[in-house]
C-alpha positions in Angstrom: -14.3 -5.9 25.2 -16.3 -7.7 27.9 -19.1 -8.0 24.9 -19.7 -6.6 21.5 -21.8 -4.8 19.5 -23.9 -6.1 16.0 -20.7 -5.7 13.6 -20.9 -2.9 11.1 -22.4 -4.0 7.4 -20.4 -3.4 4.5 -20.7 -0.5 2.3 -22.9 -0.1 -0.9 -22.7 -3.2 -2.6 -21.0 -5.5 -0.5 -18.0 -3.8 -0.6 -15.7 -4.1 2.8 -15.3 -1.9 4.9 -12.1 -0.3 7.3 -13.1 0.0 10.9 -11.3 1.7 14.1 -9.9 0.2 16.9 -11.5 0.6 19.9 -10.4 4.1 22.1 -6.4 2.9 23.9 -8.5 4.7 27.1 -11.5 2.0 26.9 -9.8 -1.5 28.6 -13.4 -2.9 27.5 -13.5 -1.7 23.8 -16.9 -2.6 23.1 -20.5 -3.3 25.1 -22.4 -5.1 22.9 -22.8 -8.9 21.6 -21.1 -9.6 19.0 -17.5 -8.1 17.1 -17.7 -4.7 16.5 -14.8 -4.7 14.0 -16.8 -6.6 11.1 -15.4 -9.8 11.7 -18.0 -12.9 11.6 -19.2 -14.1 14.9 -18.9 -17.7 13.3 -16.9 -20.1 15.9 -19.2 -22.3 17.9 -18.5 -22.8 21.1 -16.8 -26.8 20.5 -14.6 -25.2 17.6 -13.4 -22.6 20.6 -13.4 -25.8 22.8 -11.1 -27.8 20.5 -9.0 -24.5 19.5 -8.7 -24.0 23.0 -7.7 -28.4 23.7 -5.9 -28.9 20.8 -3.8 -25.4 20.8 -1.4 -26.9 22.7 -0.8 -30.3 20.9 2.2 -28.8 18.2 3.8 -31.1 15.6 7.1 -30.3 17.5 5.4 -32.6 20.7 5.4 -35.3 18.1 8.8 -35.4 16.1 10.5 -32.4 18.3 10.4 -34.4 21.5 13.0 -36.6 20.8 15.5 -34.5 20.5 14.6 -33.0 24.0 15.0 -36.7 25.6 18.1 -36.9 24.2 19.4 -33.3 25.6 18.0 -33.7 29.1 17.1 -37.7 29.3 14.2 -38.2 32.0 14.8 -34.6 33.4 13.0 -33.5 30.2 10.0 -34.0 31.7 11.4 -31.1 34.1 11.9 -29.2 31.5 8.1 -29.6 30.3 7.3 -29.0 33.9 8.7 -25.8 34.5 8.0 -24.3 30.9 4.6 -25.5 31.3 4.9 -23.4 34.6 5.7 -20.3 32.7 2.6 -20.8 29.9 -0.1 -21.9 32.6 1.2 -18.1 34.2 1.5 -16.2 31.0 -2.2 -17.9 30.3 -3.5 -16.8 33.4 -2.6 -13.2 32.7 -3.8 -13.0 29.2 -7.2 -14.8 29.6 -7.3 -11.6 32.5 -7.2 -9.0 30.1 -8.6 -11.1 27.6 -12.2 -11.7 29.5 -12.2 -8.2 30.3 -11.6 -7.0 26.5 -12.0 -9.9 24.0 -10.1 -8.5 20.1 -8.4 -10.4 17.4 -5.6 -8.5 18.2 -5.1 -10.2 21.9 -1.7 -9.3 23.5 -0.9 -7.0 20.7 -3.8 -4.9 21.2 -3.1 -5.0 25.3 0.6 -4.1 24.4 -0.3 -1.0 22.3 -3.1 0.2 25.7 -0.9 -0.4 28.0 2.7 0.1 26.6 2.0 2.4 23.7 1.7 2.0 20.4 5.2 1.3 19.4 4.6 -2.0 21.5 1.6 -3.4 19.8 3.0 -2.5 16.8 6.4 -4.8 17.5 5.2 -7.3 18.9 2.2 -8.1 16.2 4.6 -7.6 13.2 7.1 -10.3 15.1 4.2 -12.5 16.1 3.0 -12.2 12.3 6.2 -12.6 11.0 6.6 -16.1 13.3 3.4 -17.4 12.2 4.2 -16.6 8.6 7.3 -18.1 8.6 5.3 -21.5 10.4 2.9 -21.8 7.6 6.9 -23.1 5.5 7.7 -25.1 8.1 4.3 -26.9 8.3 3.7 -26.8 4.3 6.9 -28.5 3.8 6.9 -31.1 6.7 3.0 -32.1 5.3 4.2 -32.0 2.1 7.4 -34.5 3.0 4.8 -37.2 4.7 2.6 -37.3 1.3 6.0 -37.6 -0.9 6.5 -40.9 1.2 3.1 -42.2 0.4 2.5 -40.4 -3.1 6.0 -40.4 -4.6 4.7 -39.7 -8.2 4.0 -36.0 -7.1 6.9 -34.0 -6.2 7.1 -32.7 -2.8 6.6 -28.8 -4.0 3.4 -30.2 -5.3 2.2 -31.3 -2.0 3.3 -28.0 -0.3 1.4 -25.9 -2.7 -1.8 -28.0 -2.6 -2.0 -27.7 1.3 -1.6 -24.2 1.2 -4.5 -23.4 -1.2 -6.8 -25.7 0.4 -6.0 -24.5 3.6 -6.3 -20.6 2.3 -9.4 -21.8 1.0 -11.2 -23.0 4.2 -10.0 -19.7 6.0 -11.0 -17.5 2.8 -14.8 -19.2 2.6 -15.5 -18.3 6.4 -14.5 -18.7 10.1 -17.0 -21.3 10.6 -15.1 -23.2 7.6 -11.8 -22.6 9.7 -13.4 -23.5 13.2 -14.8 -27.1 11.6 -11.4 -28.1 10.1 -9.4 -27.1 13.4 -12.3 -29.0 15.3 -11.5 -32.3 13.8 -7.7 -31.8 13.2 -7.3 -31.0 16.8 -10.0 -34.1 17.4 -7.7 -36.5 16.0 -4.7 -35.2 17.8 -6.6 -35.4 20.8 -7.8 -38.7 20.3 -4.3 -40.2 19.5 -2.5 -39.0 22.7 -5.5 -40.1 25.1 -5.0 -43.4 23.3 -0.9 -43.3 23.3 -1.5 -42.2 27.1 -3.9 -45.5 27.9 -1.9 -47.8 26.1 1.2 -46.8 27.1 -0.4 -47.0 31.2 -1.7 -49.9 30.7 1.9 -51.4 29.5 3.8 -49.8 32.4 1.8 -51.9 34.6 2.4 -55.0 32.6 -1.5 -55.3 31.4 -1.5 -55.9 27.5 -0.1 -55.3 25.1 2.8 -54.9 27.6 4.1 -58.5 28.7 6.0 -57.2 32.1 5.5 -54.0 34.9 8.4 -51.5 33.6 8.9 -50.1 37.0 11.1 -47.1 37.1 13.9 -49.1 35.8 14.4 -46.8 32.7 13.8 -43.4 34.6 16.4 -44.0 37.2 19.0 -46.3 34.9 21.4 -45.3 31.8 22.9 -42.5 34.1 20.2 -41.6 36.3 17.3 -39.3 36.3 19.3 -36.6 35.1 22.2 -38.4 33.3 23.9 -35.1 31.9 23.6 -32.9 35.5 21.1 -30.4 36.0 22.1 -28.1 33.8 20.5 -30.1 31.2 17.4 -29.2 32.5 17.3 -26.1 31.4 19.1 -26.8 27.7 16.0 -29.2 27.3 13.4 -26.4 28.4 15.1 -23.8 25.2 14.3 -27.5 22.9 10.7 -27.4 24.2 9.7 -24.1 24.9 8.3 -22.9 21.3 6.5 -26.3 21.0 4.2 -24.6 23.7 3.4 -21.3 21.1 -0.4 -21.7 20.0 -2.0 -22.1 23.5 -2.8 -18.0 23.2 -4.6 -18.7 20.1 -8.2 -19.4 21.8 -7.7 -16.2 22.7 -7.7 -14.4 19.4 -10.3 -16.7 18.0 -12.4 -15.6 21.2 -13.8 -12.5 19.5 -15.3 -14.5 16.6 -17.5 -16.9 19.1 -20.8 -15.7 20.5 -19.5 -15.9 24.0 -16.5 -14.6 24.0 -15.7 -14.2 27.5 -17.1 -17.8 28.9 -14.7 -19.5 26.3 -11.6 -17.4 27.7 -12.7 -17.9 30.8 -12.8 -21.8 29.7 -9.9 -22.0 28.0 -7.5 -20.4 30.9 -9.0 -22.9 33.2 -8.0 -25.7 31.5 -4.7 -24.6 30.3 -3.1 -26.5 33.8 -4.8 -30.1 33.4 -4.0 -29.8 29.4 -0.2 -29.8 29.6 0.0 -31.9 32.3 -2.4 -34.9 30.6 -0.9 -34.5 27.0 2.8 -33.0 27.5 3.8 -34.5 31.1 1.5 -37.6 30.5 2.7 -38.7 27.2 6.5 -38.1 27.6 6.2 -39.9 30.9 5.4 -43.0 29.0 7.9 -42.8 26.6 10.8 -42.1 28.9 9.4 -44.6 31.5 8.7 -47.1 28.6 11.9 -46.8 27.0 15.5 -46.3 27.5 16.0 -42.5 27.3 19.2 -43.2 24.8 17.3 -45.1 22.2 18.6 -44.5 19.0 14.9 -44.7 18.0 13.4 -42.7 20.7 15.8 -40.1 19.4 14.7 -40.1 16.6 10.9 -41.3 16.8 10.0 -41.4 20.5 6.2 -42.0 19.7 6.6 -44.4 17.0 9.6 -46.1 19.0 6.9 -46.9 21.8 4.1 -48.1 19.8 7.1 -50.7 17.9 8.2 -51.9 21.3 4.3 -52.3 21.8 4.1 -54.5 18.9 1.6 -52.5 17.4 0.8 -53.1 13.8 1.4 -50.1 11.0 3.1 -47.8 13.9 5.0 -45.6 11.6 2.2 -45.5 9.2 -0.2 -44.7 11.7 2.1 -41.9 13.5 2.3 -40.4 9.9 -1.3 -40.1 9.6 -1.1 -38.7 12.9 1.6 -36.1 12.5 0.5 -34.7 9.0 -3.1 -34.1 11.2 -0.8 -32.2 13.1 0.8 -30.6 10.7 -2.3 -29.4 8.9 -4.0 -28.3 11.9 -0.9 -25.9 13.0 -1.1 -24.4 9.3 -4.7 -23.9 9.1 -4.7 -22.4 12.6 -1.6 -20.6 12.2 -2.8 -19.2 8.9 -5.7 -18.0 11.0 -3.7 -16.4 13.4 -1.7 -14.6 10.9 -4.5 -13.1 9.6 -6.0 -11.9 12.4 -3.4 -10.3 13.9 -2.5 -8.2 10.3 -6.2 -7.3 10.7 -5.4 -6.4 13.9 -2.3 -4.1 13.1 -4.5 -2.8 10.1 -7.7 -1.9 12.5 -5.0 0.2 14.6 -2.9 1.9 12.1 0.1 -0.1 12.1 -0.3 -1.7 8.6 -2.0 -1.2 5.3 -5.6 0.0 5.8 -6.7 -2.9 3.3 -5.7 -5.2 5.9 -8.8 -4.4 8.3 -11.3 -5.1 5.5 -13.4 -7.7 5.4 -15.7 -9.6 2.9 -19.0 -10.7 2.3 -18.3 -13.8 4.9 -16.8 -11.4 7.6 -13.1 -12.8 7.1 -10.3 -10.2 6.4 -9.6 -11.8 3.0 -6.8 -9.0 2.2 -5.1 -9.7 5.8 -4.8 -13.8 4.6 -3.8 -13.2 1.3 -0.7 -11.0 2.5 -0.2 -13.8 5.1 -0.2 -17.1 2.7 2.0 -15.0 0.2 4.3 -14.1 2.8 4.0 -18.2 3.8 4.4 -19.0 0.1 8.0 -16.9 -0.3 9.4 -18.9 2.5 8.2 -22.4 1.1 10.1 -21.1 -1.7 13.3 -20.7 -0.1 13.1 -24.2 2.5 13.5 -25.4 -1.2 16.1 -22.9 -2.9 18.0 -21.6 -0.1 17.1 -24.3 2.9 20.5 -23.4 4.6 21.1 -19.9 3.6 17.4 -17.8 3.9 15.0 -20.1 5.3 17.5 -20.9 8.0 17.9 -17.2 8.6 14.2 -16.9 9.1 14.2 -19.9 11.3 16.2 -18.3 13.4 15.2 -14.8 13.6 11.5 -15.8 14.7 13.2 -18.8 16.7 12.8 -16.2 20.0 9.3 -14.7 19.6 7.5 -17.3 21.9 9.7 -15.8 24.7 9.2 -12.0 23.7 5.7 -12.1 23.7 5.3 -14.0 26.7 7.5 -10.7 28.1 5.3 -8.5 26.2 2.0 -10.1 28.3 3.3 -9.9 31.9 4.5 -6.2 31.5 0.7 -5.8 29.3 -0.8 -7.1 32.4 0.8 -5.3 34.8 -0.6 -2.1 33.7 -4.0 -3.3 32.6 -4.8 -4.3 35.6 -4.7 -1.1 37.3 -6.7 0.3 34.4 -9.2 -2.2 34.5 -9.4 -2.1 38.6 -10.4 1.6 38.3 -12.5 1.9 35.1 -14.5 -1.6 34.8 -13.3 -3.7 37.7 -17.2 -6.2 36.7 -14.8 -7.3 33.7 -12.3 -8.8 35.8 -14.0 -12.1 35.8 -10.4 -14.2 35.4 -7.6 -13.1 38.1 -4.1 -13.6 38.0 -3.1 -15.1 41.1 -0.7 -13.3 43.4 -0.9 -10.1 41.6 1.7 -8.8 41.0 4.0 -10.5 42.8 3.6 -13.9 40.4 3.5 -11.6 37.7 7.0 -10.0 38.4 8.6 -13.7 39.3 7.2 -14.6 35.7 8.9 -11.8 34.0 11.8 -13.0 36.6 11.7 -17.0 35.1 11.3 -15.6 31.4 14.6 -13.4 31.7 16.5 -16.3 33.1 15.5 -18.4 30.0 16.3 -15.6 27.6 19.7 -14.6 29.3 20.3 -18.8 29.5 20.2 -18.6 25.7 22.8 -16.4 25.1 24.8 -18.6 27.0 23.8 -21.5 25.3 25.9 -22.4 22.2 23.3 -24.0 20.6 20.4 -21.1 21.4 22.6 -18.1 21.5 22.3 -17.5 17.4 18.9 -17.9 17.4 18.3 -15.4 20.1 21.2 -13.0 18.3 19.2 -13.0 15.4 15.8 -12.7 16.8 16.7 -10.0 19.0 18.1 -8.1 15.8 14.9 -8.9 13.7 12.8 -7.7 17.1 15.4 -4.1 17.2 14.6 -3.9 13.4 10.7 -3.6 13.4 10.7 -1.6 17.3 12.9 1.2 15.6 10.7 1.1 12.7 7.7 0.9 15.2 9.0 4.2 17.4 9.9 6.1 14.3 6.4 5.9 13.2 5.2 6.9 16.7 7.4 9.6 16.2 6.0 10.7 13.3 2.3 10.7 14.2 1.9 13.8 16.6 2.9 15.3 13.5 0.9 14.1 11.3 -1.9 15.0 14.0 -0.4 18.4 13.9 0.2 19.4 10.3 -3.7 18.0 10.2 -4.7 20.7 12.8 -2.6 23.1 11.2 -4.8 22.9 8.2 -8.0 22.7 9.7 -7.0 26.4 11.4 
């Protein structure tokens, strides 16, 4: 949907109203300005700016990265390297179809166009089902930094309160949702571009460092890769989900006047964002620090500032990570939402789903989201080791099946979108196809690596099962629809 038409009003009275996705034969879906599937055109162009910046700056980069250093030591900053690689590749090819047909459904709507329907359908019920299951994680990790400051409230509290103020902002409008992602993503921003300076400035013995480091700690304590190369790739299965949120710019596209400029925007940037705040800051931890650190391993960002001197570290890192935390649950919340909208619009999931209300957000489509969010808060309390580990694990692998789902997507969209409406193609993969296939090639690897790997092989068991579940459940309704069509025919005769 290169651009939109005025969204459709709501029925008599306010009431919302169910629209259609657009035709599987249309790669373009719409012609007009603005979203034609009711949704509120509300993002400005610095919300899509800072989705787009900040998408990529995870609470795993923060406290997950540790236990990558320890895994890989220096090399880690391979493994960021190369699965940085794969996203900047897997960006490239979704902002393509993603300029030529902006939707809220992104890759699953490409999926259903270019695969069939049983492949939109699985992969937007496993990319819900991740985010779903993210809104826990985040609730309870928030709601663990507040318990430290605010002991007096028990930490169930704290989950619950973020969640309903965070529903709240994405219930009121997109606009609400854009502002609190711009200035959560802001501060995370602001705080590695600070880390980064600081940290440089250190390295090269100007305050608040006393000395030059020199490559001392990159090429001591074993080497630059002190557990053999192999460890490259274990510390690239640590990493690799911490990159999932870069494609959400291009969901949120649809909701922003212009969508196509800030897709376009957004998959230009994707290469110099990963490599200033992924490469950039782990480069001055590991270069800072001794990669076996006990504290590095356990803190790497707080571990620096300490070394650094720097008053109220921890305190300040808190402040920093629960910004994080809150900005991956309002936005994944978001992305939830839209993509049950999404799967609604199409037929894959209760009708109710693609309604929306009076301030053009599908308030049915977030409800089922947060409730879904609110179960598995639940069990990270009850059943921590039993159920929410079991749904840790069984969305563990999505990252790496939709990234599949996008290069095979793209292969076939292109063709379509060559020969229908080859203006639209206004972002180009590069290499086409042959970088596309040596993408699906790399992703493979990393999938087959994990069932070798002890430590990734249950998590890709059980995601593989969860992703067998809801494709059999997804072909069997495809099944049953050319009968449905028929028996309707039948009727009408």
């Amino acid at each position: 949907m290169g651009a939109h038409p005025p969204p459709r009003s709501a029925g008599a009275g306010g009431t919302p109203t169910t629209t259609a996705a657009p035709p599987a034969g249309d790669p373009g879906g719409a012609t007009g300005g603005q979203s034609p599937d009711g949704l509120q055109a509300g993002l400005k162009n610095r919300h899509l700016s800072m989705i787009a910046i900040g998408g990529v700056i995870g609470a795993g980069l923060f406290v997950g990265s540790g236990a990558g250093i320890a895994a890989a030591g220096p090399g880690i900053l391979l493994s960021y390297a190369l699965t940085g690689l794969l996203v900047v590749l897997v960006m490239r090819m979704l902002g393509e179809m993603a300029a030529a047909s902006p939707t809220s459904g992104s890759f699953s709507a490409y999926a259903d166009r270019a695969l069939g329907r049983w492949a939109g359908f699985t992969i937007g019920w496993l990319y819900w089902f991740f985010w779903s299951v993210v809104l826990a994680v985040e609730a309870t990790a928030a709601a663990s930094i507040l318990t430290g400051w605010v002991p007096a409230v028990p930490q169930w509290a704290w989950a619950l309160l973020v969640m309903v103020v965070l529903t709240g902002t994405n219930l009121i409008s997109v606009g609400s949702f854009g502002e609190f992602e711009f200035w959560f993503a802001g501060i995370k921003v602001v705080a590695i571009v600070i880390f980064i300076v600081v940290g440089a400035l250190a390295i090269f013995g100007l305050p608040p460092g006393d000395d030059p480091v020199g490559v001392a700690n990159l090429t001591g304590h074993g080497g630059f890769l002190p557990h053999g190369p192999g460890a490259i790739l274990s510390g690239m299965l640590l990493v690799v989900f911490s990159f999932m949120g870069s494609e959400i710019v291009t969901l949120a596209a649809s909701e922003a006047p212009n969508p196509v400029q800030a897709v376009r925007k957004a998959v230009n940037s994707v290469i110099w964002r990963i490599a200033l705040f992924y490469l950039g800051s782990i480069g001055v931890i590991v270069t800072l620090l001794p990669w076996n650190d006990k504290a590095v391993a356990k803190s790497p960002y707080v571990a620096v500032l300490e070394s650094l001197d720097i008053p109220y570290a921890g305190t300040v890192m808190d402040i920093v990570v629960l910004t994080a935390v809150l900005s991956c649950l309002n936005s994944g919340l978001y992305t939830a939402s839209r993509m049950a909208f999404s799967l609604g619009e199409r037929g894959d999931a209760p009708k109710s789903f693609a309604t929306v209300n009076k301030g053009g957000v599908p308030a049915v489509a977030i409800y089922a989201s947060v409730a879904f969010g609110f179960v598995a808060t639940i069990f990270s309390y009850t059943s921590k080791d039993t159920v929410f580990q079991f749904l840790l694990n069984s969305s563990g692998a999505v990252a790496l099946f939709v990234w599949l789902v996008i290069c095979f997507s793209q292969l076939r969209m292109r063709r379509t979108i060559e020969r229908e409406t080859p203006e639209r193609l206004t972002v180009r993969m590069w290499l086409y196809p042959w970088l596309t296939y040596a993408t699906i090639a790399m992703i493979a690897f990393v999938v087959g690596y994990m069932f070798y790997d002890p430590d990734g092989r249950k998590q890709m068991v059980l995601s593989v099962i969860a992703a067998v579940v809801v494709l059999a459940v997804g072909l069997l309704l495809d099944r049953q629809r050319p009968r449905e069509r028929d028996a309707v025919g039948t009727k009408g005769a």
